[in-house]
N, C-alpha and C positions, 0 to 999 in steps of 0.2 A: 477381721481376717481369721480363718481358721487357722488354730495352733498346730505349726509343722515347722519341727527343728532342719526340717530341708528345702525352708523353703528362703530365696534367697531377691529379696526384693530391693533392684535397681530405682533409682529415683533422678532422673535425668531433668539438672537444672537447678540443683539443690541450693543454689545459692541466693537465688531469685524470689520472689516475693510469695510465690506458690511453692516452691520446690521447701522454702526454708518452713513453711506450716508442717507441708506431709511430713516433713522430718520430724518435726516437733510432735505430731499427732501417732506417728507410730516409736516416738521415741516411750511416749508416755502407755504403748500399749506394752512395749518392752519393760517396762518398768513394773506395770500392771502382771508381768506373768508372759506374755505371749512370747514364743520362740520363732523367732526368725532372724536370717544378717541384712543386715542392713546394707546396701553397696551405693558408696558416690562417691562421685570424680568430679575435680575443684575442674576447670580453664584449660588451670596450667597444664594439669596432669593428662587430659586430653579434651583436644577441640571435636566437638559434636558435627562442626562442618567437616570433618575429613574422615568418610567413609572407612578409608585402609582402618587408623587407628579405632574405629566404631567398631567395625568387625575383629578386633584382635582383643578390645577389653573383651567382649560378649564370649568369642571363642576362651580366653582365657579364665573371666568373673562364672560363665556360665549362670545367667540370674533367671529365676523359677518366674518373675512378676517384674514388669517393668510402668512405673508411671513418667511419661514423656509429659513434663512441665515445662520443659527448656524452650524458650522461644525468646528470638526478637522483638521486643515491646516498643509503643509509645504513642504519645498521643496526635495532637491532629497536625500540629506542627510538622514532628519527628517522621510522620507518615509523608507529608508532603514535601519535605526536603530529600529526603532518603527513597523512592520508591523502587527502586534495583535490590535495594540491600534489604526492605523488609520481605520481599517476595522471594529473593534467591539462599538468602542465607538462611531462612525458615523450609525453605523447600528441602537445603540439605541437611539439616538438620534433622527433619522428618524422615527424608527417606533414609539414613544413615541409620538412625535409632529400629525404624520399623522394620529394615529391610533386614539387619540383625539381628531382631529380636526374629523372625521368623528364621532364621539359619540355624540359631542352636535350639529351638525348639519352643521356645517360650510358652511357658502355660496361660499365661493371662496378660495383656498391655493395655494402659487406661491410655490412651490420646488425649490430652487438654486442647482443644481449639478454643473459641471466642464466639459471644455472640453476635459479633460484624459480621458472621461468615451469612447470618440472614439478609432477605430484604431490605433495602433504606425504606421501602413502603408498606412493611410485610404486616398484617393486620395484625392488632394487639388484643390478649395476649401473643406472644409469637409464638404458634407451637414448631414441634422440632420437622413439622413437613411441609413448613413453608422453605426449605431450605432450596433455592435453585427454582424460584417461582416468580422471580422477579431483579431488575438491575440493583446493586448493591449502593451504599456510600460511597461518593466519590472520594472523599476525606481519607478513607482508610481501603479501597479496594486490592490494596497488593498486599497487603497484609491478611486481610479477606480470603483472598485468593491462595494463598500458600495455607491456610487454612483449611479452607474446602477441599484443597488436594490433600490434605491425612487424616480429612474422614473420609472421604474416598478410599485413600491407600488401605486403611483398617477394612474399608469392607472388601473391597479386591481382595485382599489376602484372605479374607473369610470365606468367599463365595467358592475360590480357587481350593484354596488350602485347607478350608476349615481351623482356622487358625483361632482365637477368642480373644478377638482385637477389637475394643471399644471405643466409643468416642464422647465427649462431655464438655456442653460449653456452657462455661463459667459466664454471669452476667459480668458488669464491672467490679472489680475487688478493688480492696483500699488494706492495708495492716501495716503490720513493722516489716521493717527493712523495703518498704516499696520506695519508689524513685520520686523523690521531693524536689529536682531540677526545675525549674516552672519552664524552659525552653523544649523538656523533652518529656515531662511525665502527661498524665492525666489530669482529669479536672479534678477530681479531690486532695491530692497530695500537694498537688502546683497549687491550690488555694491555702493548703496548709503553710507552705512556704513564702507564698506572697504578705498574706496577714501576720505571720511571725515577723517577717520583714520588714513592714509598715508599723508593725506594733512597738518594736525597738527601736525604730529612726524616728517614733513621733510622726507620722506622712498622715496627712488630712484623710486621704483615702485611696481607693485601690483600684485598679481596671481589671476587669476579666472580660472573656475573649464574646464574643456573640450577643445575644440578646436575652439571656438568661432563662427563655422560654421552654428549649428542649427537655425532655423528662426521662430520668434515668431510676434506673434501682440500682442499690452502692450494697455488696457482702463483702461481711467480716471475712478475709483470707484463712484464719481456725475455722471458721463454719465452711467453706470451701474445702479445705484437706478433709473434713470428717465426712463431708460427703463423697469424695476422694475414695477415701478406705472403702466407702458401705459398697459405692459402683464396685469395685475391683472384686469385694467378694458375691454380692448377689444379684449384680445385672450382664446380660448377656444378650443384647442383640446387635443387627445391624446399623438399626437407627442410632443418630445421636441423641443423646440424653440433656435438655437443660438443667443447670443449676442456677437457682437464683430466689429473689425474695420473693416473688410476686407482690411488693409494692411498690411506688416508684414517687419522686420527687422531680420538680422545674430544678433546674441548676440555681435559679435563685434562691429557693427553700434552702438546695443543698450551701450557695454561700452564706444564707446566714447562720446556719446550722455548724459550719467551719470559725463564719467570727464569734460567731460566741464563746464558742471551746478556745479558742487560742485569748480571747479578751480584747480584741481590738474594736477602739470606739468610733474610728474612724467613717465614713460613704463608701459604700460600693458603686463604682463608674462603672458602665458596659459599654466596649466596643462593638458597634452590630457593624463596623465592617466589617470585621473577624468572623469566618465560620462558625453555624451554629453544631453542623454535623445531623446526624439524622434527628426528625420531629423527636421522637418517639421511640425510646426500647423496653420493653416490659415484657421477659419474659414467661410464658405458661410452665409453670413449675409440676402440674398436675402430676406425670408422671415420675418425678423423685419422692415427692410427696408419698404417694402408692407405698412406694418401698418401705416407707418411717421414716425420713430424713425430716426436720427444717430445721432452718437455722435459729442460734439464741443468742446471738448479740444483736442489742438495737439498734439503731445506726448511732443516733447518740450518745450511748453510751461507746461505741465503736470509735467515732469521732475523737473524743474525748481522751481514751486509752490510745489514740494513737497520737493525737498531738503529743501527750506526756512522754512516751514515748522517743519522737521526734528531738523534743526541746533534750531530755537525758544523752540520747547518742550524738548530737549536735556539738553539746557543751566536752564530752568524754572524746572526741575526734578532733581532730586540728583543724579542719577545715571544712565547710560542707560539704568540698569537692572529694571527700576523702570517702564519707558515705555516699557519696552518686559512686565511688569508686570500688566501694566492697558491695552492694547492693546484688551483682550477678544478674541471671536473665532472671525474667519473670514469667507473670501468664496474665494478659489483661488487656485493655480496650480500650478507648477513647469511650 
């Protein structure tokens, strides 16, 4: 970020698993020297679905830089029980946030989407123009879908406006404070929590969902925010921008790669009635890359930092349900 004591950078979602890194990552540039205020708003203080109060922080915070992290998450479950809620409550949350941040002027806004917003069959790597080139997962398409509407909205406002509204999808993230619920999170965190679970009751072994076959790429949530920052200062078009590792693992890799870090000696059992979700997500990183971006945590070492992590704020909380409770929105994908 260039140093300017005027400049005043919103972070919408701070509480959530992305929102809570970029905080942490510009906390530590504040620390380092760089001027800037920091602006965030907890739930309570204001809901991101109700436009009126969207439009009156903005008129009144007036912020130079806004990154839109805040979203509706979860996994394939959460997606299929809920599909009303993941597509309308992300819709108004996007247009609230964007449609604001163009009213008082806004110098720059990063849009976090997802990389579901591609293809279920989009050729691997994915680059960012296979976007709307083929039908989506059915597992997560309403979610998808309010997605693909605020890259859209960003560039609308670009084309119209010239406004310098970005867009950036995250591959799957895993850190702290993400949602370890195994009914609503993801497959790396829901295995965290399953095998800690197993691991403590003594349980012979564990069931996860599908057939273990699909292949994903898992980024540290701190390597996600520092790529965060670099987009906000030196990228500028209308296309979306991937972030992500360019390599990728079966989910089975990825569970043993989870039991081992957490110590469970137990079998892993696979349900393949359970969805597997799409084959395949590996996205083409090439252009972050370009900029100077990669990431530096390995998965396993990632793994490993997060379980401890996990077991620390687990023990420090009364309840697990306590951390699914302060956790906040996040940014992430099945």
């Amino acid at each position: 970020m260039a140093d300017s004591t005027d400049q005043r950078i919103f972070v919408a979602g701070h509480c959530g698993l992305v929102g809570r890194a970029i905080v942490r990552a510009l906390e530590r540039r504040k620390t380092a020297g760089e001027k800037f205020e920091l602006l965030v708003r907890t739930r309570d203080e204001m809901d991101l679905t109700d436009a009126a109060a969207v439009r009156a922080f903005f008129n009144q915070a007036q912020p130079t830089h806004v990154i839109l992290a805040a979203a509706k998450v979860g996994g394939i479950k959460a997606n299929s029980d809920s599909p009303v809620d993941f597509l309308l409550q992300n819709l108004k949350i996007q247009n609230s946030v964007i449609e604001s941040a163009h009213s008082v002027g806004v110098r720059k806004l990063l849009f976090l989407g997802s990389s579901c917003i591609y293809p279920k069959m989009a050729s691997q790597p994915i680059r960012e123009d296979s976007l709307l080139t083929g039908p989506l997962e059915p597992t997560n398409e309403w979610y998808a879908l309010a997605k693909i509407a605020g890259v859209k909205l960003c560039d609308a406002y670009r084309r119209q406006f010239q406004d310098d509204f970005i867009s950036a999808m995250p591959t799957n993230l895993y850190g702290p404070w993400d949602n370890f619920d195994p009914d609503t999170s993801h497959a790396l965190p829901g295995m965290i929590y399953k095998f800690h679970q197993a691991k403590k009751s003594g349980a012979a072994s564990v069931t996860l969902w599908g057939t273990g076959t699909p292949r994903r790429e898992w980024l540290h949530v701190d390597d996600a925010a520092e790529a965060c920052l670099l987009l906000l200062e030196k990228f500028s078009d209308p296309a979306p921008i991937n972030i992500g590792v360019g390599e990728d693992q079966t989910i089975k890799e990825l569970a043993e790669m989870v039991r081992h870090a957490v110590g469970f000696k137990g079998e892993i059992q696979w349900d393949s009635n359970r969805p597997d979700g799409t084959p395949r997500k590996l996205l083409d990183v090439s252009r972050i890359r370009a900029l100077g971006w990669k990431p530096r945590i390995d998965l396993e070492r990632g793994i490993s930092e997060v379980y401890q992590w996990f077991t620390e704020n687990t023990t420090a909380l009364k309840t697990i349900a306590d951390l699914f409770d302060h956790r906040g929105r996040g940014s992430a994908e099945p």
